[in-house]
RODO-2510 file (C-alpha; in nm, 4 decimals, decimal comma):
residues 503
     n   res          X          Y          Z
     1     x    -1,0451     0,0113     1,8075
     2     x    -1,1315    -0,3508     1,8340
     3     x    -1,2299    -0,4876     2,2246
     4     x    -0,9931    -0,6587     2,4312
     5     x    -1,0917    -0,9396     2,4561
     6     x    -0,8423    -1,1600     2,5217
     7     x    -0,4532    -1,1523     2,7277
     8     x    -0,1454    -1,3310     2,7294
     9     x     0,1935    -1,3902     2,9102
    10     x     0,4443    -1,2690     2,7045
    11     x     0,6687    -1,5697     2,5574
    12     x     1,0177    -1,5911     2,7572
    13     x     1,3157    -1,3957     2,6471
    14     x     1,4405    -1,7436     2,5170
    15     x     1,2582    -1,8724     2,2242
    16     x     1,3782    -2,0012     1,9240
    17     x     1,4316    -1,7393     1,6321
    18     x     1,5167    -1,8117     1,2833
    19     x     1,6675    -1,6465     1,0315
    20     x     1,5535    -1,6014     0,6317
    21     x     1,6885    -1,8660     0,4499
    22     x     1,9013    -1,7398     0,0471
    23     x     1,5627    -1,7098    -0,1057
    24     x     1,7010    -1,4502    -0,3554
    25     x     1,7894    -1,5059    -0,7387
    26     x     1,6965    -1,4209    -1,0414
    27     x     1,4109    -1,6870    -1,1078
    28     x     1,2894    -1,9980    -0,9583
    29     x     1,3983    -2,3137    -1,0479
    30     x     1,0538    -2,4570    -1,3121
    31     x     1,0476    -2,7857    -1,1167
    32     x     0,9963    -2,5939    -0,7855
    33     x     0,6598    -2,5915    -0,6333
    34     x     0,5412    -2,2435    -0,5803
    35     x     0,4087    -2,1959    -0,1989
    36     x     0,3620    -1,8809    -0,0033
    37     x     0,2998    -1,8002     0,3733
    38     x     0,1647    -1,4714     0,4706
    39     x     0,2766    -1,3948     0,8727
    40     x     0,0280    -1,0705     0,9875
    41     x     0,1341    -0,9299     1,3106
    42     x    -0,1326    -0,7105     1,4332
    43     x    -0,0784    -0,3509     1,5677
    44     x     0,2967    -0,3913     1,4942
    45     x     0,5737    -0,1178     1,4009
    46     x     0,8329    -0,1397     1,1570
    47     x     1,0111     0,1180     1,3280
    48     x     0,9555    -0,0696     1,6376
    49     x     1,0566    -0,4067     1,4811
    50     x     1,4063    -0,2255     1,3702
    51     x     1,4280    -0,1563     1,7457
    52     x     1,3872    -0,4641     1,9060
    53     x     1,5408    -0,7808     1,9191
    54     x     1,3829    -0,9918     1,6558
    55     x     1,6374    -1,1635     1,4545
    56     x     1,3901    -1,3871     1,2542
    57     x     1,2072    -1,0554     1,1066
    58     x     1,5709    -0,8951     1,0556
    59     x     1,6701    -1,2044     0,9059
    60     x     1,4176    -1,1702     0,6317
    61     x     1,4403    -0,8112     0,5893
    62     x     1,7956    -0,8974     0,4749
    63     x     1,6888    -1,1386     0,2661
    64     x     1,4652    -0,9434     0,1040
    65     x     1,2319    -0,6667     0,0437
    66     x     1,1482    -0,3884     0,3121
    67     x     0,8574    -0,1612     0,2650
    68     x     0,7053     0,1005     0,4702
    69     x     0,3476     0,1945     0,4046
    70     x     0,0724     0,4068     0,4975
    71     x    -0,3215     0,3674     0,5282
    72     x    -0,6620     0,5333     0,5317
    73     x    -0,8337     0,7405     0,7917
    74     x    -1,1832     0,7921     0,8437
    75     x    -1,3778     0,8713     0,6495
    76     x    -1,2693     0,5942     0,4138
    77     x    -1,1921     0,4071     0,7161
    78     x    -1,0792     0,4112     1,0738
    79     x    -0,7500     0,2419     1,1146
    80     x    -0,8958    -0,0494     1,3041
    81     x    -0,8073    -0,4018     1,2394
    82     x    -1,1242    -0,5145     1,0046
    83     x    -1,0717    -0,2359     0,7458
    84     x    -0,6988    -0,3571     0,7996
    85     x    -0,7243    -0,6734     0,7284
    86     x    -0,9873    -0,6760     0,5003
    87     x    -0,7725    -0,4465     0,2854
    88     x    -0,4507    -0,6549     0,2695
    89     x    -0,6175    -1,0296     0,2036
    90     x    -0,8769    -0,9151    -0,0426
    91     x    -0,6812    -0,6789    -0,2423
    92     x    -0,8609    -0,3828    -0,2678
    93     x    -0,9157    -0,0721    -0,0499
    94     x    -1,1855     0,0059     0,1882
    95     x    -1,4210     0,1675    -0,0520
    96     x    -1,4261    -0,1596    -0,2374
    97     x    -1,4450    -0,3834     0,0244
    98     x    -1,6702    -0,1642     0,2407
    99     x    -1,5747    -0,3359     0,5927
   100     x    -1,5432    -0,0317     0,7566
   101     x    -1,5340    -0,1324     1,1469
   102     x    -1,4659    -0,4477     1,2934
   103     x    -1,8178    -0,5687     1,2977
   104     x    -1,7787    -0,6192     0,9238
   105     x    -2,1355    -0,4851     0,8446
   106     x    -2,1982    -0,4043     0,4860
   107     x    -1,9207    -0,5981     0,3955
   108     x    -1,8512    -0,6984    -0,0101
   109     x    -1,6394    -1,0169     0,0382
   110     x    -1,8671    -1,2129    -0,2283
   111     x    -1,7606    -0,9572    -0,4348
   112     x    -1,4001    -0,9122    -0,3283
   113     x    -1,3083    -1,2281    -0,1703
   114     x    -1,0277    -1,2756     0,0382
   115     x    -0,6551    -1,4202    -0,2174
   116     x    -0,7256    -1,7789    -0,0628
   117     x    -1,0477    -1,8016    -0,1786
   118     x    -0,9477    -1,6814    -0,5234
   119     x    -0,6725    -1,9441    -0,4857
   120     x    -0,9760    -2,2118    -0,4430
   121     x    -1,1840    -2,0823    -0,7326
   122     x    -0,8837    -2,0749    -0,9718
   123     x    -0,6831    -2,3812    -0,8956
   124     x    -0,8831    -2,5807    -0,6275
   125     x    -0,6439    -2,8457    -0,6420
   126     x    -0,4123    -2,6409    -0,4413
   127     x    -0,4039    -2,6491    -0,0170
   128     x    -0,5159    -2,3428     0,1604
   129     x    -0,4902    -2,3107     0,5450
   130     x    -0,5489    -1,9599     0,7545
   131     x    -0,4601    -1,9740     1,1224
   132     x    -0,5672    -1,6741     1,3320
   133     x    -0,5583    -1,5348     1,6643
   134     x    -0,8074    -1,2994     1,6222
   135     x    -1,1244    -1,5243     1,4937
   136     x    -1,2740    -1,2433     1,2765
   137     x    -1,0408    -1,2713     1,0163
   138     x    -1,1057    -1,6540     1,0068
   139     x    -1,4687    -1,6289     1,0738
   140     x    -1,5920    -1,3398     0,8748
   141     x    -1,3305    -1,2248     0,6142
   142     x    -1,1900    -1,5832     0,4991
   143     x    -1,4852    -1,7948     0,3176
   144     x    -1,6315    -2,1064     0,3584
   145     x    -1,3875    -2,2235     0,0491
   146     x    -1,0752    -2,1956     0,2230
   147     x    -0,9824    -2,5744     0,2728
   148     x    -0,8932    -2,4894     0,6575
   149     x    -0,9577    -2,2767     0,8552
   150     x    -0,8634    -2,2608     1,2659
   151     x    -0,9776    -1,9742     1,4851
   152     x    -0,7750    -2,0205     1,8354
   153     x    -0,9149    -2,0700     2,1099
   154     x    -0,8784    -1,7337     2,3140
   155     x    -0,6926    -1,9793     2,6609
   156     x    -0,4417    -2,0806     2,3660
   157     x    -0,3743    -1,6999     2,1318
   158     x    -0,1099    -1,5836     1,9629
   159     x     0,1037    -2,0054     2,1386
   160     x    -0,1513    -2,2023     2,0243
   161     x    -0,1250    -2,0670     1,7228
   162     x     0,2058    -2,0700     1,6584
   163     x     0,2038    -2,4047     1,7570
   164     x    -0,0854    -2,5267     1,5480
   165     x     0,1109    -2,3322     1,2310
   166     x     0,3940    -2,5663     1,3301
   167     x     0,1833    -2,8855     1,3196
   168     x    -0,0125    -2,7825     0,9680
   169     x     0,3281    -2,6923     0,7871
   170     x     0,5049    -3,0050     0,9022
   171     x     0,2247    -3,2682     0,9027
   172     x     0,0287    -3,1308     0,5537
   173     x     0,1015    -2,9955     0,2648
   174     x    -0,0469    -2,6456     0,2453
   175     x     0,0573    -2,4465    -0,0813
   176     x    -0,0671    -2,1055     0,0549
   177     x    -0,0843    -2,0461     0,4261
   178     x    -0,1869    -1,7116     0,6320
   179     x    -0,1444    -1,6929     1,0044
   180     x    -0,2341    -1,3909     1,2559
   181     x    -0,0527    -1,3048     1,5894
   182     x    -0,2334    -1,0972     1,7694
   183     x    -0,0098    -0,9942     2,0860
   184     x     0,1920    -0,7160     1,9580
   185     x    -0,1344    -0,4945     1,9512
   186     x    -0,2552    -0,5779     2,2774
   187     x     0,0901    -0,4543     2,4196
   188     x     0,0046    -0,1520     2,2098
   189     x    -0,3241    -0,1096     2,3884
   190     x    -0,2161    -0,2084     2,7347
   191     x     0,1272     0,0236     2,7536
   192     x     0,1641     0,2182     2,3738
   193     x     0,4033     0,1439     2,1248
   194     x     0,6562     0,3876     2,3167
   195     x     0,6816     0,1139     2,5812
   196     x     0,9163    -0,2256     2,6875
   197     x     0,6445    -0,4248     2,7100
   198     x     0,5433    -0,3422     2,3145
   199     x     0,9345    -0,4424     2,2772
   200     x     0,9042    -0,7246     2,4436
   201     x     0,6112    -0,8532     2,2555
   202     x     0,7572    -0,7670     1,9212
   203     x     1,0598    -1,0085     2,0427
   204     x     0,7892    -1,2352     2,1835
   205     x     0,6349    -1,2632     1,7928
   206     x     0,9500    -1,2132     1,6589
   207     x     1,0452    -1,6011     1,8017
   208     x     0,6971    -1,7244     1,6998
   209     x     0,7619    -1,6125     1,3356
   210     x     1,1385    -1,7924     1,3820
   211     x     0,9316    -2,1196     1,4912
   212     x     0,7338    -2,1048     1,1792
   213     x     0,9827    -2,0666     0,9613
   214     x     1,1921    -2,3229     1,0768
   215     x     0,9197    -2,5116     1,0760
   216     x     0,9049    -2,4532     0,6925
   217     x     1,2713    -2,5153     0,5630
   218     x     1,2334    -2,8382     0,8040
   219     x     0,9962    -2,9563     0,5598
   220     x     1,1105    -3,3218     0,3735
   221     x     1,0195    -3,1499     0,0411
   222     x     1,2032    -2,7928     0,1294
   223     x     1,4115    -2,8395    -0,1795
   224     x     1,1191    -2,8826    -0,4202
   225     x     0,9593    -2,6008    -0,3215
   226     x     0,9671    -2,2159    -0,3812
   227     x     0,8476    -2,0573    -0,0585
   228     x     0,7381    -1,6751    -0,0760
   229     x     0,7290    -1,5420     0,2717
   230     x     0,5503    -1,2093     0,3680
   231     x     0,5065    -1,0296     0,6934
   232     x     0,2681    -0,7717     0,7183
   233     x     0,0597    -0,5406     0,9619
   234     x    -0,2955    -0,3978     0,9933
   235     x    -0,2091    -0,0686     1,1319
   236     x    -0,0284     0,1005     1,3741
   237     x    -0,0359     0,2543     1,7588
   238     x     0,0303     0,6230     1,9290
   239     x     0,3162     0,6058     2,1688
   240     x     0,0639     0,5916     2,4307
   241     x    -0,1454     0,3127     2,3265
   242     x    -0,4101     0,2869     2,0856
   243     x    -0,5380     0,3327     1,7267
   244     x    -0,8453     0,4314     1,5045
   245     x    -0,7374     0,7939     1,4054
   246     x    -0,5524     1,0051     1,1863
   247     x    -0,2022     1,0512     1,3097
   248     x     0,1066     0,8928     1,0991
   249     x     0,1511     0,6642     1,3781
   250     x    -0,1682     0,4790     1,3486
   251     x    -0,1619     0,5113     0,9878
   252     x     0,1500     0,2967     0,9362
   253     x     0,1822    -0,0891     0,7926
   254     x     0,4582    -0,2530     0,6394
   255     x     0,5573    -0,5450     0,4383
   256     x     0,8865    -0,7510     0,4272
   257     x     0,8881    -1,0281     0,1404
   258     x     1,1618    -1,2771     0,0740
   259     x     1,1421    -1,4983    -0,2540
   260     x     1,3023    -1,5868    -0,5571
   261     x     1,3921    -1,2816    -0,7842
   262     x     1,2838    -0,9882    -0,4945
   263     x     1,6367    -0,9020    -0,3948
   264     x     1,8062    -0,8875    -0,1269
   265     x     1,7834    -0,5936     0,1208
   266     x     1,5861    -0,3707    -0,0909
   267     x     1,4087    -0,0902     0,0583
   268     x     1,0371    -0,0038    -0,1523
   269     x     0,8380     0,2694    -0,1034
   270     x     0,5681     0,2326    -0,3964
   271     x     0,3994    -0,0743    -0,1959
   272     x     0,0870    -0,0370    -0,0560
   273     x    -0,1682    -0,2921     0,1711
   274     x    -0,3595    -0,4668    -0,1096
   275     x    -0,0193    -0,5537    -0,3055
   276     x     0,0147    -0,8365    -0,0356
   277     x    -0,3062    -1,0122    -0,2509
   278     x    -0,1218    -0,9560    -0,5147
   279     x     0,1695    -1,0606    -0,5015
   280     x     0,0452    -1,3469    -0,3266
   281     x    -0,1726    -1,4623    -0,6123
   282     x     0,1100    -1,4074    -0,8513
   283     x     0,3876    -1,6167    -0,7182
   284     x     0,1304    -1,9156    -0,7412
   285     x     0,0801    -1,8604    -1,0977
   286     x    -0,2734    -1,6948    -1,0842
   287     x    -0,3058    -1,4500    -1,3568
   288     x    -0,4792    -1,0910    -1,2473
   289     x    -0,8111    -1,1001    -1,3733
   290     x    -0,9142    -0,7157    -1,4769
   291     x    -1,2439    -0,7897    -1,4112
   292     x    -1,1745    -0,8260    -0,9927
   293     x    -1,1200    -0,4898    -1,0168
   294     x    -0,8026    -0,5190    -0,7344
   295     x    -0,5950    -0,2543    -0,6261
   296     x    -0,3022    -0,4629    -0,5574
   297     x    -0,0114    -0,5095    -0,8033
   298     x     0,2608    -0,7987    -0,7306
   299     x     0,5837    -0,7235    -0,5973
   300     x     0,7678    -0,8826    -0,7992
   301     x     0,6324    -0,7227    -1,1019
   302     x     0,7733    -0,3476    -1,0430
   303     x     0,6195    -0,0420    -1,2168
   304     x     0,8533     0,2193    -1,3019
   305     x     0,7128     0,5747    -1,2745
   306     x     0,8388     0,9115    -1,3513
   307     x     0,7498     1,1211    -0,9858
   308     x     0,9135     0,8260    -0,7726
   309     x     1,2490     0,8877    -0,9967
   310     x     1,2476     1,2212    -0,7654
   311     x     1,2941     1,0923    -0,4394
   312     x     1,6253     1,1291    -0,4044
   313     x     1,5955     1,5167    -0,4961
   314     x     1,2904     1,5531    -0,2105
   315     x     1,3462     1,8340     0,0271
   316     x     1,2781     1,9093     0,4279
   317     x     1,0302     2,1613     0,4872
   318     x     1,0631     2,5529     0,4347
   319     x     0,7672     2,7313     0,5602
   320     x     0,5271     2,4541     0,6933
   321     x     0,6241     2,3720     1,0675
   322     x     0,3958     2,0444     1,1660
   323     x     0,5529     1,8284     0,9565
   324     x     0,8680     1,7683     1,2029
   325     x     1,2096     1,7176     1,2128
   326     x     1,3861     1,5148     0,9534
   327     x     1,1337     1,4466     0,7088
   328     x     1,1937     1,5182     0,3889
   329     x     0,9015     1,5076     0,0902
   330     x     0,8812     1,8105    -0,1258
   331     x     1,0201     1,9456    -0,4705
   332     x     0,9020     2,1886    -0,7585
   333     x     1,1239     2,0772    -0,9898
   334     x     0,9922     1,8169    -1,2130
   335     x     1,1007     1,4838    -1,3804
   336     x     1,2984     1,4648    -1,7231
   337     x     1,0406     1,5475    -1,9729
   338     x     0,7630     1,6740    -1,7576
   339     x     0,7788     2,0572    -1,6615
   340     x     0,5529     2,2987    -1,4445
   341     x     0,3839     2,6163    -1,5897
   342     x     0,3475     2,8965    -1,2980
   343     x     0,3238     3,2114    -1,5889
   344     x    -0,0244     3,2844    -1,4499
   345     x     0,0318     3,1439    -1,0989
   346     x    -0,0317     3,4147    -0,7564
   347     x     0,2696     3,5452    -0,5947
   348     x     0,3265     3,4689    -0,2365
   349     x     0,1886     3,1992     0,0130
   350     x     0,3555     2,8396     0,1629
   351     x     0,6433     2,7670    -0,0398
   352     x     0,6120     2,4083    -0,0371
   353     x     0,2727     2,4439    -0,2255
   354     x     0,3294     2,7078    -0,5081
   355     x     0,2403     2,5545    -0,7735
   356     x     0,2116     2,2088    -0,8490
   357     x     0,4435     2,0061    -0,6396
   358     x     0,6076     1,6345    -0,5917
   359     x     0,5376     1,5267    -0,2736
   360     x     0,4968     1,1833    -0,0486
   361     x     0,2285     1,0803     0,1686
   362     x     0,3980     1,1293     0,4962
   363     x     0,4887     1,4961     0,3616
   364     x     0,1661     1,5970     0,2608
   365     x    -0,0492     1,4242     0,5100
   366     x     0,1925     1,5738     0,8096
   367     x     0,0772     1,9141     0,6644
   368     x    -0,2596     1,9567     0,7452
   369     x    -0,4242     1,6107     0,8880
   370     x    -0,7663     1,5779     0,9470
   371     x    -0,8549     1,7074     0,5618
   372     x    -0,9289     1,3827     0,3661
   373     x    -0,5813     1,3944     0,2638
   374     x    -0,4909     1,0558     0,4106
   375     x    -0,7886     0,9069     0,1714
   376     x    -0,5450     0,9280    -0,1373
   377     x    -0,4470     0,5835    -0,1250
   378     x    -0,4126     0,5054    -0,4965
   379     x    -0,1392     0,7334    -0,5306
   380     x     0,2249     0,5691    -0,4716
   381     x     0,5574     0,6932    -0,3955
   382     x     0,6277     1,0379    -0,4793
   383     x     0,2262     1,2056    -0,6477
   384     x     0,1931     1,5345    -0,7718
   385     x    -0,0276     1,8006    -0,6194
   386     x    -0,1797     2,1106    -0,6097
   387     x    -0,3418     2,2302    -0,2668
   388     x    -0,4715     2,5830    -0,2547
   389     x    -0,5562     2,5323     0,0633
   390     x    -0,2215     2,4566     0,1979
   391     x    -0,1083     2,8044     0,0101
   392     x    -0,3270     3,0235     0,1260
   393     x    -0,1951     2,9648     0,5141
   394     x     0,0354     3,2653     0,4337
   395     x    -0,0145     3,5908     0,2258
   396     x    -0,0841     3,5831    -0,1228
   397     x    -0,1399     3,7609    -0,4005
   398     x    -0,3106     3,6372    -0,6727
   399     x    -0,5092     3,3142    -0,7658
   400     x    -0,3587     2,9144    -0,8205
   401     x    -0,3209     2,8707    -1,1392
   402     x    -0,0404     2,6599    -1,2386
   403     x    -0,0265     2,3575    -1,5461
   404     x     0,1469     2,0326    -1,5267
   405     x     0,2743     1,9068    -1,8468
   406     x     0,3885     1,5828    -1,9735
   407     x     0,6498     1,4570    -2,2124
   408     x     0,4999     1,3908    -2,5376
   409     x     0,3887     1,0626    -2,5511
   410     x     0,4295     0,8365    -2,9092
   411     x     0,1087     0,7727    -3,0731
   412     x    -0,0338     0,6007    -3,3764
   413     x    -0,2003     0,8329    -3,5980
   414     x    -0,5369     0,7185    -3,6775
   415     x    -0,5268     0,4802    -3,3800
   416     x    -0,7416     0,4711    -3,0441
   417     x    -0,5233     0,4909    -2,7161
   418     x    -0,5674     0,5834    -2,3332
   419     x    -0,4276     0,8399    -2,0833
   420     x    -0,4591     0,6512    -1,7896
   421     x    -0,3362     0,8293    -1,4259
   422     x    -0,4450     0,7945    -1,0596
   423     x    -0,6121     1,0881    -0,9086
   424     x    -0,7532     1,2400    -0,6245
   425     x    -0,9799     1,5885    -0,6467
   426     x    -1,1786     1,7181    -0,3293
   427     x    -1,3370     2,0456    -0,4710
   428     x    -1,4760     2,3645    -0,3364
   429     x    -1,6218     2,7155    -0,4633
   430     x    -1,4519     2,8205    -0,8067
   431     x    -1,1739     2,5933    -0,7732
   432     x    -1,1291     2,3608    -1,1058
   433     x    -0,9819     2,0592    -1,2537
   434     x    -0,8724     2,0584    -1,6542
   435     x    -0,7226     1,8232    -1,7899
   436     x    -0,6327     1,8411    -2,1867
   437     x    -0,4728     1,7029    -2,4700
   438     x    -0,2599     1,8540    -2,7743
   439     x    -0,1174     1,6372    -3,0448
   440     x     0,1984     1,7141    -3,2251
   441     x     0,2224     2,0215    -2,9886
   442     x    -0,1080     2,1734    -3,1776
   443     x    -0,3933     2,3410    -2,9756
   444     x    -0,5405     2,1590    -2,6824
   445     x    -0,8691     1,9762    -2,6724
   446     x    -1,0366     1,9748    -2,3425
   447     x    -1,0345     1,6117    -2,2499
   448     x    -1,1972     1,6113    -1,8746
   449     x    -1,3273     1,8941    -1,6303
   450     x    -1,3345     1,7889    -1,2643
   451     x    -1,6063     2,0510    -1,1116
   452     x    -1,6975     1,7992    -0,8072
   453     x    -1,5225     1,5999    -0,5425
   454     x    -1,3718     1,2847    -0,7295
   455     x    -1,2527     0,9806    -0,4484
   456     x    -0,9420     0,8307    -0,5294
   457     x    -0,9414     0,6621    -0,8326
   458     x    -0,7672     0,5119    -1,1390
   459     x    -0,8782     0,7373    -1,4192
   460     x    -0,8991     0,6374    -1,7238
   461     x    -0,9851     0,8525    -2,0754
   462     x    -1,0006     0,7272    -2,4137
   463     x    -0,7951     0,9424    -2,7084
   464     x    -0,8870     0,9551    -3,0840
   465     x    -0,5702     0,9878    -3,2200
   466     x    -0,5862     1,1930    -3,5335
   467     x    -0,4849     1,0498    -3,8510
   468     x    -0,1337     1,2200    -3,9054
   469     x    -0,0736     1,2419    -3,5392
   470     x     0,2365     1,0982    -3,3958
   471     x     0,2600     1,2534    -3,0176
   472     x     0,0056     1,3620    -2,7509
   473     x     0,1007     1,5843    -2,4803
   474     x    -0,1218     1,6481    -2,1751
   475     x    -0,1477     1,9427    -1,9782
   476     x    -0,3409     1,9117    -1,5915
   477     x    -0,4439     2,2486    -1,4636
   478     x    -0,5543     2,3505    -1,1492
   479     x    -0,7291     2,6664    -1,0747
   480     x    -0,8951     2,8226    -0,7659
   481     x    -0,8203     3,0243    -0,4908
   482     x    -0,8572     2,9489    -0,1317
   483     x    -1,0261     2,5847    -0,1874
   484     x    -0,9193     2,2251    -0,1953
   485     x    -0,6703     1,9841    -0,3605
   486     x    -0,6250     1,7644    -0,6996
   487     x    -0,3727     1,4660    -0,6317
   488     x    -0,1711     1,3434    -0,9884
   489     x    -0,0101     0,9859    -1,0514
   490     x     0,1044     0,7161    -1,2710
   491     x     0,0261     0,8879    -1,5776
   492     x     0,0728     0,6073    -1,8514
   493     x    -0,0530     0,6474    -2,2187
   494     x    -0,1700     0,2654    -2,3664
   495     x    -0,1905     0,1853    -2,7603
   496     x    -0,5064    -0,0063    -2,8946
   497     x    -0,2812    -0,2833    -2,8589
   498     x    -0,2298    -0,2431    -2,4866
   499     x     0,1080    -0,1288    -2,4886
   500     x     0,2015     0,1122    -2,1898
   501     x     0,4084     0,4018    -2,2647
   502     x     0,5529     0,5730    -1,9076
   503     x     0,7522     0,8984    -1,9288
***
């Protein structure tokens, strides 16, 4: 939990708000200039910002893309604002980035660099300008290659710079432009997110984000130019004030975008903190290098994946009781293709668990927090798991055993491809991991064990297809009694030619 070290009046109720502008289509214009402005508010709800009066952030939700996301905990980080922060400008998680507090030490920004100093290194011609409230972010996390960059003076905050945002976007010509209010999450601090005066200062940033915009489309060259606006957050705040642990309250962030060819309206819930880089970086035309190694993937450039097609099919809870009222994540029935095999699975136990399930983050985390669950931030949307530890909290009889199978994916016979999938495996005593391959339905090969805790990672495993083969299927099996966890996404199957085959 980062120092107070600075207060403000809260703006009066009458400021100037603006609404989004029609960014929506289906492509930009060619002879637009792409531009982008990233707006952080710091400590801010989405919930919160649903509740309050803030037509300039309503305005752009309407205009565009909504998307409720969740975070770390320690120990990959503590919510805090460094890790935060850190995480959505350089595109990667914590474990990449290593800023783990909000002294920054140990950090790897040299090696993960913030998007506007990626901006610099690949197309230096362009204008980059980061305004911030809280000087860290400005100080420590954007480089030296940023063309500007303003750290407000603590007697001006989250006014001066609003004001100074103004100035730059109506005086220069910036072509990617991040600016940090800092209010809303010293209201959280002061009187928790439960309180008026945490309204009051989402309505108070609310009209400070409506200045900027307008400040924006009042631009002479408004018309030549492609604007890509995103508002984001570091992390959340309890009810009564305050952040740095566990609980789904802290661990929530959120991101509205409005640009050409997002929609209008849409509600996403496969986004996650580094796509803001991302998506950044891709509306100005910067290709994705592989070898920055991000964890971010644009917005605009959608990934469809078989476990989020079952959201609408999630159910509330049956037999777990902490995971509250109204909130539904759970489902043992598979997507099309895919199927479940419990034949040597234990009788009994928590319902929600038997076998491998479908669940969310908010479901599973809700369940039992404090177990490393929330550090399974790869995993998007609706993930598959299987927890014997959740299980055993009622009677059973038996062992886990259960077998996720995929559809059988088209392969070249003779050809090399990958099964790629995101996973997550925290291990104890004879639990076990197996994951296998079997092409044209023959006998499976043993492809990877996992005997040893495995941090959340993209996995990826390189097939030998044989020569007359034309399909693999893979089979993930978990085994073990009374342990830990293996976490299951985004399984994809590429070609040697790169092609990505999703079932």
């Amino acid at each position: 939990m980062r120092p107070l070290s600075r207060r403000s009046v809260l703006l009066g109720t009458a400021a100037i708000a603006a609404a989004a502008g029609p960014l929506t289509g289906a492509a930009r214009a060619a002879a637009k200039t792409p531009k982008v402005l990233v707006i952080g508010i710091d400590g801010a709800l989405l919930n919160r910002v649903e509740e309050a009066n803030s037509p300039a952030l309503k305005g752009l939700m309407a205009a565009g893309v909504s998307a409720p996301s969740s975070i770390y905990a320690n120990p990959l980080a503590p919510t805090m604002s460094g890790p935060g922060w850190a995480t959505l400008l350089t595109g990667v998680w914590p474990d990449k980035h290593n800023a783990k507090d909000n002294a920054f030490t140990g950090h790897r920004f040299a090696e993960y660099p913030d998007f506007l100093t990626r901006i610099e290194t690949a197309k230096p011609e362009l204008g980059t300008l980061a305004i911030c409230s809280w000087n860290p972010i400005t100080d420590t996390i954007f480089s030296p290659k940023v063309d500007t960059r303003i750290s407000t003076p603590s007697a001006e905050y989250d006014e001066g710079t609003t004001r100074r945002a103004v100035d730059k976007l109506g005086t220069t010509d910036p072509d990617a432009v991040f600016v940090h209010l800092d209010n809303v999450d010293h209201a959280g601090h002061d009187h928790g997110a439960a309180s008026r005066q945490y309204l009051d200062a989402i309505e108070g940033a609310d009209a400070q984000v409506g200045r900027i915009m307008e400040a924006v489309k009042s631009r002479a060259t408004y018309g030549e130019e492609d604007w890509l606006f995103l508002v984001t957050t570091d992390h959340g705040h309890t009810d009564a004030g305050g952040h740095g642990g566990s609980s789904w309250a802290e661990r929530q962030t959120f991101l509205i975008a409005t640009g050409s060819g997002l929609g209008a309206g849409v509600v996403r819930h496969d986004v996650k903190m580094p796509d803001v880089a991302a998506t950044a970086l891709a509306h100005l035309g910067i290709p994705l290098d592989p070898a920055w190694n991000l964890d971010g993937r644009p917005l605009q450039q959608p990934t469809p994946e078989a476990f989020d097609a079952l959201r609408g099919q999630l159910q509330p809870p049956a037999d777990e009781t902490g995971i509250g009222d109204g909130v539904i994540g759970f489902t043992h029935t598979p997507p099309s293709g895919w199927s479940v095999d419990n034949s040597a699975m234990g009788s009994g136990g928590v319902t929600e668990w038997r076998g491998w399930t479908f669940t969310t983050d908010e479901f599973w985390t809700k369940a039992e927090a404090g177990q490393e669950r929330e550090s399974n931030v790869r995993a998007r949307g609706v993930f598959a798991v299987a927890d014997g530890d959740e299980w055993h909290d009622k009677s059973v009889t038996g062992t886990f055993d259960s077998t996720l199978v995929s559809p059988a994916y088209p392969v070249t016979g003779g050809a090399r491809a990958t099964l790629t999938y995101t996973t997550y495996y925290r291990h104890e005593g004879s639990q076990k991991g197996e994951v296998s391959v079997s092409y044209d339905d023959g006998e499976p090969q043993l492809l990877k064990v996992y005997e040893a805790n495995v941090p959340s990672r993209v996995e990826r495993l390189a097939l030998r297809v044989p020569g007359t083969a034309r399909t693999a299927r893979f089979r993930f099996r978990y085994t073990g009694g009374n342990n830990w966890y293996w976490v299951v996404d985004q399984v994809s199957v590429t070609a040697g030619d790169g092609r990505r085959s999703a079932r």
